[in-house]
N, C-alpha and C positions, 0 to 999 in steps of 0.2 A: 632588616627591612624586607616587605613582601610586597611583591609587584603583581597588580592582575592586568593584564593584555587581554582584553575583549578585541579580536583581529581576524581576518580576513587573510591578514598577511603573516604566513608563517615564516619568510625570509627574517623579517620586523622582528619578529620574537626570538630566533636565534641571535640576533645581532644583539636582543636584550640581555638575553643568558652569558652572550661573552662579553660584555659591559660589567653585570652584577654578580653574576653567582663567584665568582674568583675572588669578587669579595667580601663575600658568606652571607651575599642577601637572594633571595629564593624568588622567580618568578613563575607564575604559573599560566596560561592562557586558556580562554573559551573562544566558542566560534560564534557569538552573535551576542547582545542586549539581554533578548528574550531566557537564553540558557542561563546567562548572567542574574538574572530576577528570579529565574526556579530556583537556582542555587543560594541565594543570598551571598553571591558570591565575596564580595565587599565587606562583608562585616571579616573577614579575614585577611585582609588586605591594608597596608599600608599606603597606596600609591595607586591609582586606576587610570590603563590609558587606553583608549577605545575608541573605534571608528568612526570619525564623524560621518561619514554617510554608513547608512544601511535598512534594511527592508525587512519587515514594515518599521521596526525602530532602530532608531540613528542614535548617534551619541552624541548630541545637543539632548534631544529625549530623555536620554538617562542621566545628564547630567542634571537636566531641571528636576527629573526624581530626587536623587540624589540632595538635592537642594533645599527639595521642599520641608516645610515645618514639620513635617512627622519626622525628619533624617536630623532632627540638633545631636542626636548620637553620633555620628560621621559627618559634622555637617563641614571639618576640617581636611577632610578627607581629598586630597587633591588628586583632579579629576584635569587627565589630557587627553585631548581630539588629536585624531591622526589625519593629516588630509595628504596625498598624492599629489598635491600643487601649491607652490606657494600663495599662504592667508592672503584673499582679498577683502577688503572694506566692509564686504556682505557676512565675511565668515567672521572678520571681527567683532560685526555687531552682534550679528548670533553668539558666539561667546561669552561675550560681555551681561546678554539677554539671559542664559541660562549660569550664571556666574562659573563658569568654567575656567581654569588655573593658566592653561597656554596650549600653543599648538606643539605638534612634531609633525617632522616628516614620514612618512612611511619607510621613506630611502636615508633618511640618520645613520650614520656611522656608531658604531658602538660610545667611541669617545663625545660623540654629541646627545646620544641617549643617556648618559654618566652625568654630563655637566647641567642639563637640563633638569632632570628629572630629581639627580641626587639634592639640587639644590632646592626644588618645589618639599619633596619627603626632610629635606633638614629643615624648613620652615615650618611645616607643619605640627612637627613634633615638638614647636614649642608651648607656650602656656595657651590655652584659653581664653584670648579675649572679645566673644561672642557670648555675654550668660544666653541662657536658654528662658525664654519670659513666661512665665507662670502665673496664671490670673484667681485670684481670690475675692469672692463675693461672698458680702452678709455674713460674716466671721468676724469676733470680738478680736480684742488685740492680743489675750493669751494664745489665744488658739493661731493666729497669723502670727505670731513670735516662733511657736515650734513649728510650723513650717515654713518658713523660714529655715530656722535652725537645723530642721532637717534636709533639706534642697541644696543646702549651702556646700557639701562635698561635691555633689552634681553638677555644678556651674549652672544653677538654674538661680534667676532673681524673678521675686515674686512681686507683683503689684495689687493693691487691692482697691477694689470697685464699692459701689453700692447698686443695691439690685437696678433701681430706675435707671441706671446709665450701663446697663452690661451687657446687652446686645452689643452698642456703641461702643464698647471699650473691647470686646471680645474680636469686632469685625476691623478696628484700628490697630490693636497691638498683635492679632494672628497668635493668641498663644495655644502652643500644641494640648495645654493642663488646664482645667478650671477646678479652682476647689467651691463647692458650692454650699452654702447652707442655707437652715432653713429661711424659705422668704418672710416677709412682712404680711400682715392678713389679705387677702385679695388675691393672693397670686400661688399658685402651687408652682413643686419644682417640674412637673411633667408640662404646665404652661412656658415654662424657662425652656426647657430641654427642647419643646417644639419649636420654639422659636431659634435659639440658637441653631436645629437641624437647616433652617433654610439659610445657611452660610454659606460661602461656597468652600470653606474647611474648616467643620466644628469641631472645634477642642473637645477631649476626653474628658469628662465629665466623671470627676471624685465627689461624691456628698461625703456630708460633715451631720452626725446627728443618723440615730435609727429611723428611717424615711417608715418606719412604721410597714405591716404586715398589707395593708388596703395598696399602699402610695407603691409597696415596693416594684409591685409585678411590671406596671406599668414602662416605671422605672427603666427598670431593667430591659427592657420591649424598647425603649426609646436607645440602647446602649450605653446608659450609666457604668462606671466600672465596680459599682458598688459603692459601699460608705466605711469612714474610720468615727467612730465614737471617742467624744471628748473624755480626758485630757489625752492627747496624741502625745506620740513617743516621736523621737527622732529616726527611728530604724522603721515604724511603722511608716513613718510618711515618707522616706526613701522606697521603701520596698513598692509603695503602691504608685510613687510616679515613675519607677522605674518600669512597672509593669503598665503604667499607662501611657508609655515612649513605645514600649516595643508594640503595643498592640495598635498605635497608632501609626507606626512604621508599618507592619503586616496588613491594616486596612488598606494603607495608600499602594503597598507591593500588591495586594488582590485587586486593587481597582485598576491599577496600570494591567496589570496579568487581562482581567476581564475585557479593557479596552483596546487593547494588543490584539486578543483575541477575536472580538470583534470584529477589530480592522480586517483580520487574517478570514474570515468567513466572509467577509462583503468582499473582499478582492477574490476570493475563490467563486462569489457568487457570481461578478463581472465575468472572470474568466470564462465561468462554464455558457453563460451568457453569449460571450465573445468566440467560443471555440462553437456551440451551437450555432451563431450566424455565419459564419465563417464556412460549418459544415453544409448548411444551407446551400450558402453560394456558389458555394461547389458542385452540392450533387444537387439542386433545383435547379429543372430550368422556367427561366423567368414568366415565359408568355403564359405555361398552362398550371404552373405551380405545379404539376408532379416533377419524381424523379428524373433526371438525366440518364442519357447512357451509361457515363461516368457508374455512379450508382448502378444501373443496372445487371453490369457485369458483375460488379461486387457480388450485388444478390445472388445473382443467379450459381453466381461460383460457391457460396454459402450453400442455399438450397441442395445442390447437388453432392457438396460435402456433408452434409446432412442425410443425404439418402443413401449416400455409400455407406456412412459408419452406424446408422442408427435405423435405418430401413423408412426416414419418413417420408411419405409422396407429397408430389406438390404437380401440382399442371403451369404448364407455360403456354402462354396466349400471345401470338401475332397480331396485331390490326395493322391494317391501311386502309386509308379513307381513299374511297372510288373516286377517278375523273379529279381528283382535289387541284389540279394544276386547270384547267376548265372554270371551275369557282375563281380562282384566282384572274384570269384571264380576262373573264367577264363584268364580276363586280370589282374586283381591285384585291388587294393584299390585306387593308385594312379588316375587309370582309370575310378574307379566308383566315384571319387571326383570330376572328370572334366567332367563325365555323370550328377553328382548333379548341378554344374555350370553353365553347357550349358539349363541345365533345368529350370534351376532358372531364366535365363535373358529370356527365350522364355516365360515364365509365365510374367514377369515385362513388356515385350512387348507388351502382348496382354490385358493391364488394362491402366485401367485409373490411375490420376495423383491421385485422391479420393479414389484408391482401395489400400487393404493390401493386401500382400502375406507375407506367413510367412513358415520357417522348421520346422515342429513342432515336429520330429525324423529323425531317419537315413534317412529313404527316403519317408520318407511322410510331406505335404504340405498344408497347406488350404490360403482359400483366401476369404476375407470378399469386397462384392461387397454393397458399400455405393448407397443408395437413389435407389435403384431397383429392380424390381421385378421379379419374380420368371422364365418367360416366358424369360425375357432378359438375366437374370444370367444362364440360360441353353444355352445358343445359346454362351456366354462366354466361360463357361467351354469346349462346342461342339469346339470351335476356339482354345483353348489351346492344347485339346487333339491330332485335325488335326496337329496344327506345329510340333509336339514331334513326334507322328508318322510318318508323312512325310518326316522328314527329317533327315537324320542319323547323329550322331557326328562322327567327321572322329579325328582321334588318330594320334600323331605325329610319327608313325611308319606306316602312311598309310590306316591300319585296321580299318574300320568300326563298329560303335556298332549302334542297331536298339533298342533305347529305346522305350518304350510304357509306356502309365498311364490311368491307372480306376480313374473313380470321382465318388464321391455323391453329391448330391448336394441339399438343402432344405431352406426352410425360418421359421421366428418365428410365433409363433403362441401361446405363452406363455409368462411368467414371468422368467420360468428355461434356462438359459444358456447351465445347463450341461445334460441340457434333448433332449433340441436343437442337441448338438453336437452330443449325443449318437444314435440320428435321424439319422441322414447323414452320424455316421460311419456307420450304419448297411446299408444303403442306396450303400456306396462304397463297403464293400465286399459284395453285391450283384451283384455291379457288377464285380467282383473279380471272384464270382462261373458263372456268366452266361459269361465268357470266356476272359474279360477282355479286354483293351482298349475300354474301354467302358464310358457311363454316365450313371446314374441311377440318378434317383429321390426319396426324399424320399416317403415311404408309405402313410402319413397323408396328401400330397400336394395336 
């Protein structure tokens, strides 16, 4: 006997190997569902026991695979959930729902994985008493005799239709095979084949009779597996429902594969989602939607590791807004919030799509101007300073405020970041004492 362990728990799995392998039956284990379906791991396995929880697929998930009418191959195949807590009511029903064989514990003693398990695998291996149901439409009774006669190794039982009831017979009885032949006048097989497609699991589709060179293409475009021409052999109509099992197995393995995948891209979509707002709330700060301080150190430690190793410039810009505790004083806080606002978006204006602005306190500001030099990043700051002065914030009560702001402004010229910065404050309150609304530059430039 061959044991496959889809687990999490490799304690589990050794406790498995000293249960079975001593006596000469082989287990082998994967780490999840999803490995488990790349491999077709199963179809080499007598016995599957695997995780009932897991991400993005669980093993309720695979057991309902497993289950489903493309699996009448394996469809004896006994299938155990591992849970870490003893089965409650919820897990029995789940069970029950994806017809899954029994639970274990994760924590099982060897001797309890033995008695459990050996005894599911000895059940198993007995006869067949599930046929596999196979639907035949619009076929005489010689040709529904040989197959028949041919399926009958297979443990598949065939039942046969007439065309007006085979939607209805195909969507009642779920069988994985339809043998089809030609219809009655009014109706083509690609009219059949479309309508069967809106099921929500159509049968593999064998024609009976040369569908003709016009009818074939289409056919074939719909998924037909092709046709056998009468009189049918017995080996010919094995060989093509055997090939029409496995291909219907491989479909439902790629459409699980596909929507696994999916899941696995919408949860990474969330996340990067989730890690970008997250990054947000961190480095924004909330009143002016620029960057925080937070952020701005990062930057600024960037930019300078950038000019060390690769020689690129950048200018670093001070603001403070003049008298801003005065604003506040007089019309209120509310006001000096919408003075920080209005201030913020006339700075974001006047940069590029490459430049930072950041609040890095109550009412001071810097801004780091990427790939430029010192001559240009003054004539910036020179542009920021004109719109703020120039142009008053006017207040929902009418009342005009006349902000102003001093800059410094400087480049690197070192490896210190925060020797940098301590440059361009001293730069800003200079010009703070020489009367303000001003730029200054720093000393060393």
């Amino acid at each position: 006997m061959r044991l496959l362990a889809i687990t999490q728990h490799p304690n589990f799995v050794e406790r498995l190997r000293t249960a079975f392998e001593p006596e000469g039956h082989g287990v082998f284990a994967l780490p999840d569902p999803l490995y488990a379906l790349a491999e077709e791991a199963w179809t080499r396995a007598d016995l599957v026991v695997v995780d009932a929880q897991g991400d993005p697929m669980d093993g309720y998930r695979l057991c309902h695979l497993l289950r489903a009418q493309a699996r009448f191959m394996f469809r004896k195949l006994p299938v155990v959930l591992l849970l870490d807590h003893p089965p409650e009511a919820e897990d029995q029903a789940r069970l029950a729902e994806v017809d899954g064989d029994a639970f274990l514990s994760t924590e099982a003693l060897p001797g309890q994985c033995l008695t459990v398990l050996g005894s599911l695998a000895a059940a198993a291996a007995g006869p067949q008493d599930l046929p596999v149901p196979i639907l035949a439409c619009g076929l005489d009774a010689s040709t529904l005799e040989a197959i028949r006669e041919g399926v009958a190794p297979l443990g598949c039982e065939v039942s046969a239709c007439a065309v007006e009831g085979l939607e209805e017979a195909a969507a009642a009885g779920n069988p994985p095979i339809l043998f089809l032949g030609p219809p009655p006048d009014g109706r083509t097989r690609e009219d059949i084949l479309r309508e069967l497609g809106a099921l929500p699991d159509p049968p593999c589709v064998i024609l009976i009779g040369d569908p003709g060179d016009e009818e074939l293409p289409p056919l074939l475009e719909m998924e037909a597996m092709g046709w056998l021409e009468p009189p049918l052999s017995a080996a010919k109509v094995r060989l093509a429902v055997t090939r029409a099992m496995a291909r219907q197995y491989a479909s439902r393995v790629q459409r699980e594969c596909r929507l696994q995948l999916s899941g696995l891209l919408a949860a990474r979509s969330r996340l990067e989602q989730e890690t970008e707002a997250l990054r947000n709330e961190v480095l924004m700060d909330p009143l002016t939607e620029l960057l925080n301080r937070r952020a701005f150190n990062q930057h600024l430690d960037h930019a300078v590791n950038q000019w060390v190793r690769h020689a690129r410039p950048f200018v670093l810009i001070l603001g403070d807004l003049d008298y801003f505790k005065l604003i506040n004083d007089r019309f209120g806080h509310m006001v000096g919030d919408q003075v920080l606002k209005t201030v913020s978006l006339r700075i974001r204006a006047s940069l590029r799509k490459s430049d930072l602005a950041f609040r890095i306190g109550g009412e001071e500001f810097a801004i780091l101007l990427t790939e430029t030099q010192l001559k240009a990043g003054l004539d910036v700051a020179e542009k920021i300073r004109r719109r703020i002065d120039e142009t008053p914030v006017t207040l929902d009560s009418g009342q005009s405020v006349f902000p102003t702001m001093s800059f410094g402004i400087g480049g690197p010229d070192g490896h210190d970041a925060g020797a940098l910065f301590s440059r361009v404050d001293t730069a800003l309150y200079a010009a703070k004492h020489k009367g303000r609304n001003r730029v200054e530059l720093t000393e060393k430039a």
